[in-house]
C-alpha positions in Angstrom: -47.8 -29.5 99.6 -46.0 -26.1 99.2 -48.5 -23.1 97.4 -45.6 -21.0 94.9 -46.9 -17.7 94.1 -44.3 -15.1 92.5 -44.6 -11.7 91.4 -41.7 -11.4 89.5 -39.5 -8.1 89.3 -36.4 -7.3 88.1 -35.9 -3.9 90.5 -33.1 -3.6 92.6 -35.3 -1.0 94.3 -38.7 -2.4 94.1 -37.8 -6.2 94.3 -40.7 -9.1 93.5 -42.0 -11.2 96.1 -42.0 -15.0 96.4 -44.8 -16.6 98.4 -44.7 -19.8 100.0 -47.7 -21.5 101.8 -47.7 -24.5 103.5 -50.7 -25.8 105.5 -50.2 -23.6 108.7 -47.4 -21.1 107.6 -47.0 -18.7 105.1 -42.9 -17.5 104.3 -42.9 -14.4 101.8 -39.0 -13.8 99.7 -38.4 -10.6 98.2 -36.3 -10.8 95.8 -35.2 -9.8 91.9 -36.0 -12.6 89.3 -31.6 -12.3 88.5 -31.5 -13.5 92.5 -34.4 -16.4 92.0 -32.5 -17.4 89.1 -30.0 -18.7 91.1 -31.9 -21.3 92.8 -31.3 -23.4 89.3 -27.9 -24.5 91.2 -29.8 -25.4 94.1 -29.0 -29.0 93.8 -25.1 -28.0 93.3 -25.1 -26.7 97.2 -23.3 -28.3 100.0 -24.3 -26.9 103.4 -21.5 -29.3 105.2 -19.1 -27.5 102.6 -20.4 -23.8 103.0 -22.0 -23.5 99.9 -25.5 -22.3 100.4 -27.7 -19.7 97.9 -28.0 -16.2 99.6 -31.0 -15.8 97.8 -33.1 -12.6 98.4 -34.4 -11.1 102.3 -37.2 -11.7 104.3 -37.8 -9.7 107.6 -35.0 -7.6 106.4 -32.7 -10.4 107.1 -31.2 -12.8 104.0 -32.6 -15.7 102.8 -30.4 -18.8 102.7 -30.7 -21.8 100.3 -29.6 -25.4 100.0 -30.7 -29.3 99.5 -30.5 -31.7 100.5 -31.4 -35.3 99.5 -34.5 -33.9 97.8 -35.4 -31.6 100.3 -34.5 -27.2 100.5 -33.2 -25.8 103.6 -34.7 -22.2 103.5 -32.9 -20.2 106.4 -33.5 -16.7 107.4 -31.1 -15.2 109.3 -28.0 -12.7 109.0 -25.7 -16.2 108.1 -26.5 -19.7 107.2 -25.4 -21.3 111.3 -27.2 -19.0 113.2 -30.1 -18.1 111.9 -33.5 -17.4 113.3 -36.1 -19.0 111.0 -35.9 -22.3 109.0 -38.1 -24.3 106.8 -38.2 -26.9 104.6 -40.2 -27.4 101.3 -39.4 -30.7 98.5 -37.0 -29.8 95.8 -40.1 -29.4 93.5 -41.1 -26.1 95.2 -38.4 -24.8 93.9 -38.6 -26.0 90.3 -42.6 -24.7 90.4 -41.1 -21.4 91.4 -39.0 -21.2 88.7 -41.4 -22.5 86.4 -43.2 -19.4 87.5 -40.5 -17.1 86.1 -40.6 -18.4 82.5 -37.7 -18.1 80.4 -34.3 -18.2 82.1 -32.0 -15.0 81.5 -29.3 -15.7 78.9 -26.9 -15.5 81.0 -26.9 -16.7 85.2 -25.5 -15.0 87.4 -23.0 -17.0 89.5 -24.7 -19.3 91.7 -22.9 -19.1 95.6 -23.2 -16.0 97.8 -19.9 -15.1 99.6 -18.2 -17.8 101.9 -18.3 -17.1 105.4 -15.7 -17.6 107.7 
């Protein structure tokens, strides 16, 4: 069981946070609600393929998204190969987080971060 908490913000500047507690480890996301928005595609990603969510920083590094099988790869790390702290959560953690946001925006931004060669 993942605990979502998200205080939602739309500031470039002054960003939201995204809270994620399992059991023995707590991961906090900051993030703008137009970035968590993005994790709608989460089940379009393809790590083998390159096509992960850069979605939002943690530790002042970027937060990198994809799933797998029912299950979310959450990297952080300055790319998704090497980076330097992973969990996993269920897919539903990520639909309770964006439950937590309420309506979608009208329009999505596009869902893939830049590929990385």
């Amino acid at each position: 069981m993942v605990n979502v908490t998200v205080e939602a913000r739309n500031d470039v500047d002054n960003p939201g946070v995204v809270k994620l507690q399992g059991e023995t480890w707590e991961l906090n996301i900051w993030a703008t609600t137009d970035e968590l928005w993005k994790l709608a595609d989460i089940e379009k990603t393809d790590w083998v393929q390159r096509r992960t969510l850069q979605i939002g920083t943690s530790a002042h590094a970027p937060v990198w998204w994809h799933e797998l099988d029912g299950t979310v790869y959450i990297a952080i790390g300055h790319d998704d190969v090497t980076w330097d702290f992973g969990v996993t959560v269920p897919l539903s953690t990520v639909h309770n987080l964006l439950a937590e946001l309420g309506e979608p925006p009208e329009a999505t931004p596009p869902p893939f971060g830049p590929t990385l060669f």
